[in-house]
Every structure is written in structure tokens, then in C-alpha cells.
MARFIZA-351401 format. One record per residue: x, y, z of N, C-alpha, C in turn; residue in three letters. Coordinates in nm, 4 decimals. Example, Ala and Ser with C-alpha at 12.3 -4.5 7.8 and 13.67 -1.06 7.14 Angstrom:
+----------+----------+----------+----------+----------+----------+----------+----------+----------+--------+
!     n.px !     n.py !     n.pz !    ca.px !    ca.py !    ca.pz !     c.px !     c.py !     c.pz ! residu !
+----------+----------+----------+----------+----------+----------+----------+----------+----------+--------+
!   1.3190 !  -0.5690 !   0.7800 !   1.2300 !  -0.4500 !   0.7800 !   1.3200 !  -0.3300 !   0.7800 !    ALA !
!   1.2850 !  -0.2250 !   0.7080 !   1.3670 !  -0.1060 !   0.7140 !   1.2900 !   0.0030 !   0.7870 !    SER !
+----------+----------+----------+----------+----------+----------+----------+----------+----------+--------+
# end
This chain:
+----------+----------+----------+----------+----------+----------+----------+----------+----------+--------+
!     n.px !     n.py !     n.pz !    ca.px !    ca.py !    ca.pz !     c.px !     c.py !     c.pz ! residu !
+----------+----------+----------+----------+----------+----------+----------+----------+----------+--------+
!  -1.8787 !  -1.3543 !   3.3141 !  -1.9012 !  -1.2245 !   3.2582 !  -1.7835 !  -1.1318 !   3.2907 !    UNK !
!  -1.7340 !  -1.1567 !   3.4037 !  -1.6207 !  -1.0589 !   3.4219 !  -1.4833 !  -1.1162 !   3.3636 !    UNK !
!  -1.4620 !  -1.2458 !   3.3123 !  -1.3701 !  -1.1996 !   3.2170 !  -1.3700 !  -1.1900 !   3.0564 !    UNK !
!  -1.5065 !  -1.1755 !   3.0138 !  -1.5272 !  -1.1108 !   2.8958 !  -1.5151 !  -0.9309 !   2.9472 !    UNK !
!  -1.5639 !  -0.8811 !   3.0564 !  -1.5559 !  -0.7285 !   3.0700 !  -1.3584 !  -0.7401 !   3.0593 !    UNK !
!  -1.3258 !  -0.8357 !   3.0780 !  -1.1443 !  -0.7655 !   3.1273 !  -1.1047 !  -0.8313 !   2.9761 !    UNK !
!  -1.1567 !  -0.8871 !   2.9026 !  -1.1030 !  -0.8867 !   2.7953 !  -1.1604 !  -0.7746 !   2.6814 !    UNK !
!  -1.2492 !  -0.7253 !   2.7721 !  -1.2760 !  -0.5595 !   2.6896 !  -1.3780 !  -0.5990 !   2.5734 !    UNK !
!  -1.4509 !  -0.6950 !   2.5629 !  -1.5454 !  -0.7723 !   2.4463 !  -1.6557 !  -0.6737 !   2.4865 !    UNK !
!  -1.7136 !  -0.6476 !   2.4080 !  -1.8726 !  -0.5003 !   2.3406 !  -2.0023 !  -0.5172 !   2.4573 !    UNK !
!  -2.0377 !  -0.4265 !   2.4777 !  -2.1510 !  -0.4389 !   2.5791 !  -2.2466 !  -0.5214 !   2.5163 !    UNK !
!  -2.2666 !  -0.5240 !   2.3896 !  -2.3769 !  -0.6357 !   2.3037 !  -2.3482 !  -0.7658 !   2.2902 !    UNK !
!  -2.1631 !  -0.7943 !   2.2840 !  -2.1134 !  -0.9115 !   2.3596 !  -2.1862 !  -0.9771 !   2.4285 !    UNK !
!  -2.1550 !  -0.9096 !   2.5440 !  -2.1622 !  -0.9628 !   2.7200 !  -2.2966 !  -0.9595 !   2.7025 !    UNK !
!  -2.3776 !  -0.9126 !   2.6114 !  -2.5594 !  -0.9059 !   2.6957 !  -2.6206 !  -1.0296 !   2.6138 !    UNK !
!  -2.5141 !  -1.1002 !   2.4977 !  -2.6285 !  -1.1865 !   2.4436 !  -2.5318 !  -1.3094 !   2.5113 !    UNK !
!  -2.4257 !  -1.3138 !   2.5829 !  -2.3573 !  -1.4603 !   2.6462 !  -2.4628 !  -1.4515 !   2.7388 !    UNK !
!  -2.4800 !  -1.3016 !   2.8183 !  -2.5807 !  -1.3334 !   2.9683 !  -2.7620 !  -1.4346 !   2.9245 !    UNK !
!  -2.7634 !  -1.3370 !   2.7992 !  -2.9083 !  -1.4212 !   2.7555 !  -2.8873 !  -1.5699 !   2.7464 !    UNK !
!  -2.7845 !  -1.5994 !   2.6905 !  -2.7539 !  -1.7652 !   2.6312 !  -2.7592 !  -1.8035 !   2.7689 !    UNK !
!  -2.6222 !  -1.7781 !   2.8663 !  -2.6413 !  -1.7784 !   2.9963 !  -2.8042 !  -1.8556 !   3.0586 !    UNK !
!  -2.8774 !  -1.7355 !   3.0283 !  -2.9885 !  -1.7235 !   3.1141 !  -3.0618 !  -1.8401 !   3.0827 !    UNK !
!  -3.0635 !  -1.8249 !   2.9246 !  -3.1330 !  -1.9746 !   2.8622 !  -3.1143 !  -2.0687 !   2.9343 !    UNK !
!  -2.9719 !  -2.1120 !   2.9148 !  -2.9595 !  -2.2394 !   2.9504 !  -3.0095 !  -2.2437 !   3.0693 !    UNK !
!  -3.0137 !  -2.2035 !   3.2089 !  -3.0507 !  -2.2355 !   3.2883 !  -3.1889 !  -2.2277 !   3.3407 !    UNK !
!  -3.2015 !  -2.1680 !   3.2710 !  -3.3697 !  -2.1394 !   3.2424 !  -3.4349 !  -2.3209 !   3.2167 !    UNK !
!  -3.3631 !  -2.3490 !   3.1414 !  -3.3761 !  -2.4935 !   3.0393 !  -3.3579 !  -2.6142 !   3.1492 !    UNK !
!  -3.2300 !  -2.5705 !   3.2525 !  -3.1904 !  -2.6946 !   3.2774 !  -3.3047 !  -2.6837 !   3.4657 !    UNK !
!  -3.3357 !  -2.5577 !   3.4428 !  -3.5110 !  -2.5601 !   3.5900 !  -3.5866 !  -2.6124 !   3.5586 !    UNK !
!  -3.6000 !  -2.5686 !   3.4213 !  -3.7524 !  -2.6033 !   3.4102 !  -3.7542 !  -2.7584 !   3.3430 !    UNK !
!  -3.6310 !  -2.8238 !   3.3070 !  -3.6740 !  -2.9546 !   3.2240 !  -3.6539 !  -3.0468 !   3.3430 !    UNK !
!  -3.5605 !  -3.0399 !   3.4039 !  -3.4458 !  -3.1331 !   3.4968 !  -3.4407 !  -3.0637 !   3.6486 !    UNK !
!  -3.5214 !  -2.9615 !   3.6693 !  -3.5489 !  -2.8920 !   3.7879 !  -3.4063 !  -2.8418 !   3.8794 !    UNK !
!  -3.2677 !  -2.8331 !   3.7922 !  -3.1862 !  -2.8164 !   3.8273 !  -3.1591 !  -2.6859 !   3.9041 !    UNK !
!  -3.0940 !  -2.6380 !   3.9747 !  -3.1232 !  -2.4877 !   4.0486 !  -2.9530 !  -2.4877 !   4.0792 !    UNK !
!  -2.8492 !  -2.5743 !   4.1417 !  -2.7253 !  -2.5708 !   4.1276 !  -2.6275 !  -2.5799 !   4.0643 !    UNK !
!  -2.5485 !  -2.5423 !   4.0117 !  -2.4314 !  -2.5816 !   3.8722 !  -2.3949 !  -2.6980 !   3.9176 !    UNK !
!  -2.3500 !  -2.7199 !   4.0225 !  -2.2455 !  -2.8372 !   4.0660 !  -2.3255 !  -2.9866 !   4.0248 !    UNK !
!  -2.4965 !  -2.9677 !   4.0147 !  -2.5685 !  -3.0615 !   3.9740 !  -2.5720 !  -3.1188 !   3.8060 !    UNK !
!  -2.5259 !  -3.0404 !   3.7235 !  -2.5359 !  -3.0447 !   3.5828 !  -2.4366 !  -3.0705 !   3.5444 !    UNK !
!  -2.4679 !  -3.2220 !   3.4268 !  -2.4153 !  -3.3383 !   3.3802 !  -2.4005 !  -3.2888 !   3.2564 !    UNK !
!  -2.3025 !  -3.3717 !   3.1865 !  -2.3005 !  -3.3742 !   3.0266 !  -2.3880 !  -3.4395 !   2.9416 !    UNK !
!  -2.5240 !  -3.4968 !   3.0304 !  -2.5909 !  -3.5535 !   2.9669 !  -2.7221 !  -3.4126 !   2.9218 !    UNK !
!  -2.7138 !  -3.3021 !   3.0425 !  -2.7891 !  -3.1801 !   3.0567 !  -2.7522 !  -3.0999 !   2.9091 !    UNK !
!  -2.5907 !  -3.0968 !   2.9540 !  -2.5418 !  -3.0217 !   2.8229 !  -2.5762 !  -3.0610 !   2.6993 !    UNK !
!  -2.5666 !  -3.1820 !   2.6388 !  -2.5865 !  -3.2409 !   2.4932 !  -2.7632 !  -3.2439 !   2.5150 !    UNK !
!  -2.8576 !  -3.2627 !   2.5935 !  -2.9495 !  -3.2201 !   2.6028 !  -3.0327 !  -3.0843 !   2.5110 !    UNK !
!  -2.9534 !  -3.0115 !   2.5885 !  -2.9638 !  -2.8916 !   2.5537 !  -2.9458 !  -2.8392 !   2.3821 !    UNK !
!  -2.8193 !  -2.8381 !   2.3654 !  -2.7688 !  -2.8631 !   2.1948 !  -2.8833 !  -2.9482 !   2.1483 !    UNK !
!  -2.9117 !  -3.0538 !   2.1522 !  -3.0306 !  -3.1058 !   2.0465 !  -3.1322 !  -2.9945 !   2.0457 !    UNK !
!  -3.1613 !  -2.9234 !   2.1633 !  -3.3182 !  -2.8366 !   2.1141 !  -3.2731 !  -2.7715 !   2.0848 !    UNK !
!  -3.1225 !  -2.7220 !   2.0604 !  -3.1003 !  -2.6066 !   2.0264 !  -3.0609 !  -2.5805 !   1.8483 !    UNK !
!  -3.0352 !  -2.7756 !   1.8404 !  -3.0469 !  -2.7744 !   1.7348 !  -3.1666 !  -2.7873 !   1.6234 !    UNK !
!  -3.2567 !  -2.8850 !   1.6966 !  -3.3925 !  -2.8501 !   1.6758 !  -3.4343 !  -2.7354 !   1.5825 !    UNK !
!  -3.3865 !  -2.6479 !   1.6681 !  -3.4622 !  -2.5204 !   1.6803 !  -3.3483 !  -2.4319 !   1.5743 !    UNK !
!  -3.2625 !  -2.4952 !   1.5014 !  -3.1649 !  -2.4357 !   1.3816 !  -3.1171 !  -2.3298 !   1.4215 !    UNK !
+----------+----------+----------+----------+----------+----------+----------+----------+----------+--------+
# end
């Protein structure tokens, strides 16, 4: 988030990366009980994209 603020990108910017943000990890607790970054795989990531595609 702070280097979208230093690249000066819109407060409505930064508040829907934090939501996406939030999603995902929201996604990767509650499916895969993940709680650390250093734990999340590229199998989490492409995970993710399918429901997201799912979900159009």
C-alpha cells in the first residue's frame, strides 16, 4: 500500500487493492487455514483465480 500512496494512485485506488488484499487472505484462512505469507504456494494463488473466475 505504501508504494501505491508514493506513486500518488486515488484514495479509491488504494481502498479497493486493500479489499482485494483483504479477500485474498480472507480466502487463503478460511480454505487452507493459512495465517502467514511465507506459507502461500502457487498452488493457493491459481486456487484462488478459479473462484474468482467462477464467480466472473
Amino acid at each position: 500500500m505504501y508504494d501505491l500512496e508514493i506513486k500518488n494512485y486515488s484514495v479509491r485506488t488504494i481502498k479497493g487493492y486493500k479489499n482485494n488484499n483483504k479477500a485474498f487472505l480472507n480466502y487463503l484462512k478460511n480454505e487452507f487455514l493459512i495465517e502467514v505469507i511465507e506459507d502461500i504456494t502457487s498452488k493457493h494463488i491459481k486456487s484462488y483465480w478459479m473462484i474468482l473466475k467462477q464467480k466472473g
